[in-house]
DRENVEXKE-708842 format. One line per field, with one value per residue (C-alpha): residue number from 1; chain; y, z, x. Coordinates in pm, 1 decimal. Layout:
! residues N
pos <- NUM/... .
unit <- A/... .
north <- Y/... .
up <- Z/... .
east <- X/... .
! end
This chain:
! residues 160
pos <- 1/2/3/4/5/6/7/8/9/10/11/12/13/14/15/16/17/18/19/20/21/22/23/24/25/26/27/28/29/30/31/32/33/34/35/36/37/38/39/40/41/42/43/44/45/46/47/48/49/50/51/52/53/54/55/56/57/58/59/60/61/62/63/64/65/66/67/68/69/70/71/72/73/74/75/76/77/78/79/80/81/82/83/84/85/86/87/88/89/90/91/92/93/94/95/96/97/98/99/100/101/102/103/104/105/106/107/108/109/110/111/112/113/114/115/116/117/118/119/120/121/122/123/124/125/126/127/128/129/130/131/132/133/134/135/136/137/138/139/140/141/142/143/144/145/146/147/148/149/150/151/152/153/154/155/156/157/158/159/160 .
unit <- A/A/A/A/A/A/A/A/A/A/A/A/A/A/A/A/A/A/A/A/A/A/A/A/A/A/A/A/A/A/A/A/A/A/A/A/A/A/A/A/A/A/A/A/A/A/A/A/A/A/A/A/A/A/A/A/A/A/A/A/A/A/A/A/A/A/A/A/A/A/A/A/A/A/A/A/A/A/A/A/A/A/A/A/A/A/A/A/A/A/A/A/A/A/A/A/A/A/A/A/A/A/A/A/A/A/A/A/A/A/A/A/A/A/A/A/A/A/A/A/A/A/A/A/A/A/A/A/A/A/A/A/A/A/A/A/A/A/A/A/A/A/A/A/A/A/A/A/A/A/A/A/A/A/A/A/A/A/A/A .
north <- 10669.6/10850.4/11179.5/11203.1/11533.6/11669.4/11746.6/11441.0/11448.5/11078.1/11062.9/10799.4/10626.7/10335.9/10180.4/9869.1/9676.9/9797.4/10056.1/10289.0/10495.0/10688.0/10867.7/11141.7/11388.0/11752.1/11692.8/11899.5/11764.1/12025.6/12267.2/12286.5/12108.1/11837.1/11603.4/11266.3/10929.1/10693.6/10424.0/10264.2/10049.0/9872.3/9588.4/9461.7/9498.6/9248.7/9163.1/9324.8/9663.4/9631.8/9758.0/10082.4/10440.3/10629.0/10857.5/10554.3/10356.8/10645.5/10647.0/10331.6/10374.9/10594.5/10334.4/9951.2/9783.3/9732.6/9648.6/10035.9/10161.8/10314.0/10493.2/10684.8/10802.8/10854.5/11123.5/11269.5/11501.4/11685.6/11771.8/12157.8/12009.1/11848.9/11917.3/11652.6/11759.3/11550.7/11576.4/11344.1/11055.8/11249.5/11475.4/11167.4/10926.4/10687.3/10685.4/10565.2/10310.3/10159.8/10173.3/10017.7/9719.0/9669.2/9351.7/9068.1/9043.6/8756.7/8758.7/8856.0/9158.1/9372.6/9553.8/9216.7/9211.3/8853.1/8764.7/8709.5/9003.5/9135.7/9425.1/9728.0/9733.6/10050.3/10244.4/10477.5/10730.4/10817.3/11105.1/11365.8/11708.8/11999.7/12169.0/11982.2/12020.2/12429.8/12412.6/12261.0/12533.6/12792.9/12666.8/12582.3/12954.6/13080.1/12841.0/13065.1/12808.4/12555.6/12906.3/12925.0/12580.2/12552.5/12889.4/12700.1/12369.4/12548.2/12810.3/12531.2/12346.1/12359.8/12286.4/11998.0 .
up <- 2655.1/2948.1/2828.2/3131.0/3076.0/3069.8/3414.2/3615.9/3820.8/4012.0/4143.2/4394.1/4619.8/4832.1/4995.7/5234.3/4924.6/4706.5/4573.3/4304.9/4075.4/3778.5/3637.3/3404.3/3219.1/3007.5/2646.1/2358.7/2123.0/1816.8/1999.5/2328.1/2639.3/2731.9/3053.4/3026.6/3175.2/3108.3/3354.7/3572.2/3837.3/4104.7/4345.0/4649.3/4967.6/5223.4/5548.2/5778.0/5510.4/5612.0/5946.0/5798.1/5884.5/5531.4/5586.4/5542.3/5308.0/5087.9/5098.6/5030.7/4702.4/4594.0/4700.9/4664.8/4808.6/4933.5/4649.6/4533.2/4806.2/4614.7/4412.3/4695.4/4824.8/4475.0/4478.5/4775.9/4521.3/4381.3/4717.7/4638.8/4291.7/4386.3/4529.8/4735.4/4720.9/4849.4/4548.3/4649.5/4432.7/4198.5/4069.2/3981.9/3896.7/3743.3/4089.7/4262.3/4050.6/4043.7/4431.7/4414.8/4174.6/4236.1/4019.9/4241.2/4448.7/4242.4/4043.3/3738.0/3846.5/3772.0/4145.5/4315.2/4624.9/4780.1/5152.6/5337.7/5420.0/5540.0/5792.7/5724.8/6024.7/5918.7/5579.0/5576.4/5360.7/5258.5/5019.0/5201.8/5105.7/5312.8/5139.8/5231.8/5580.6/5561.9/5347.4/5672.2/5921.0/5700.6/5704.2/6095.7/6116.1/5909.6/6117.8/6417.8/6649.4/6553.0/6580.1/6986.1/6965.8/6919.8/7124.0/7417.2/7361.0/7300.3/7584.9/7801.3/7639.8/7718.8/7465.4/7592.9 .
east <- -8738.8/-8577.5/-8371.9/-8145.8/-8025.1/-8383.1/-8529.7/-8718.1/-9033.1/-9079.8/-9466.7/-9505.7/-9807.2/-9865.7/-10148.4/-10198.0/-10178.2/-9870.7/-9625.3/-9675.8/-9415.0/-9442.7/-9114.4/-9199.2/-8971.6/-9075.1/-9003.0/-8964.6/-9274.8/-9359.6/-9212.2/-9362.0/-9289.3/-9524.1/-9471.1/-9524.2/-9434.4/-9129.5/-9108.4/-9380.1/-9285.0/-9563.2/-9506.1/-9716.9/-9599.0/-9472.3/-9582.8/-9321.2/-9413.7/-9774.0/-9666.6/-9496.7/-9661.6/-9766.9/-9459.7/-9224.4/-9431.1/-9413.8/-9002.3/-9067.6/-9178.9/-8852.9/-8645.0/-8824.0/-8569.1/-8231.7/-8021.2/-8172.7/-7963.6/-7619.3/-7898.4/-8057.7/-7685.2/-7614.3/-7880.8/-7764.0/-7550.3/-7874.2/-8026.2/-7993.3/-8162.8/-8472.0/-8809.3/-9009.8/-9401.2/-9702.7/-9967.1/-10325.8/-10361.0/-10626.1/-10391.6/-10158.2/-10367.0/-10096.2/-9881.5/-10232.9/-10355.8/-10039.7/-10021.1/-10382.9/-10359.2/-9980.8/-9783.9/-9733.1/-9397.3/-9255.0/-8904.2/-9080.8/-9157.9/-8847.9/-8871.9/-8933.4/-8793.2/-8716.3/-8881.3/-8573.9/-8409.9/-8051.0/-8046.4/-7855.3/-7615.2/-7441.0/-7315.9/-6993.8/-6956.0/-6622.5/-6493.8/-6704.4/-6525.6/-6458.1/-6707.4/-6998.9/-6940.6/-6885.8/-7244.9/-7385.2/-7208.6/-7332.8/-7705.1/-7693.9/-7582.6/-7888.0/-8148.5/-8265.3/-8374.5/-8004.4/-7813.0/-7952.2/-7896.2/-7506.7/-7451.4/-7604.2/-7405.5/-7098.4/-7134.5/-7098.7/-6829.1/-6469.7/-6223.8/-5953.1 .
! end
């Protein structure tokens, strides 16, 4: 069972074939911390998915489908938090065999996802504090090559 105050590692894979997850958390067990998995998830992929490059197949794992979609901007708060590292599939073996023998895309499987689908057309995101946006000044400062950037833009840029 999932601790979710305890810090979360999710290892994913895909293949031609299917999606693979793994969610794993350090616990506590006689006194020393041991990783381990809570959750699997696996489901095959569709036809319009077969067409995906491995960069978006493997986003594709973190987020299955659409109705997963307040999760992923739910996240968005632990960006500073998290760490996204590729890992091959020997040093997470439970990621890649669940990418290679994934369960069927039918309603029983609890990450089914039906055929027909309904576009995203747009999202707005509301509630976005001041702070946020001065974070993002501050790091566009400390980038070199965005600093040269915005001098250039804004050297030729007259205020109205």
């Amino acid at each position: 069972m999932s601790d979710w105050k305890l810090p979360s590692k999710l290892y994913i894979d895909s293949c031609g074939e299917g999606l693979g997850s793994a969610l794993h958390q350090t616990q506590i067990i006689n006194d020393k911390p041991v990783e381990g998995p809570t959750c699997f998830i696996s489901r095959q992929i569709k036809p319009t998915e077969a067409r995906y490059v491995p960069s978006q197949m493997e986003c594709l794992c973190s987020i299955p489908n659409r109705n997963m979609l307040r999760w992923k901007i739910a996240i968005q708060e632990y960006r500073g938090n998290m760490t996204i590292a590729h890992k091959s599939g020997n040093i997470h073996k439970d990621a890649d065999g669940l990418s290679q023998w994934a369960l069927a895309n039918t309603p029983k499987n609890p990450v089914w996802v039906p055929q027909e689908e309904y576009h995203i057309e747009g999202i707005c995101v509301t509630d976005i504090g001041t702070e946020f946006f001065n974070k993002l000044k501050e790091r566009y400062k400390m980038d070199k090559n965005c600093h040269i950037l915005c001098q250039l833009l804004m050297k030729n840029c007259k205020d109205p």
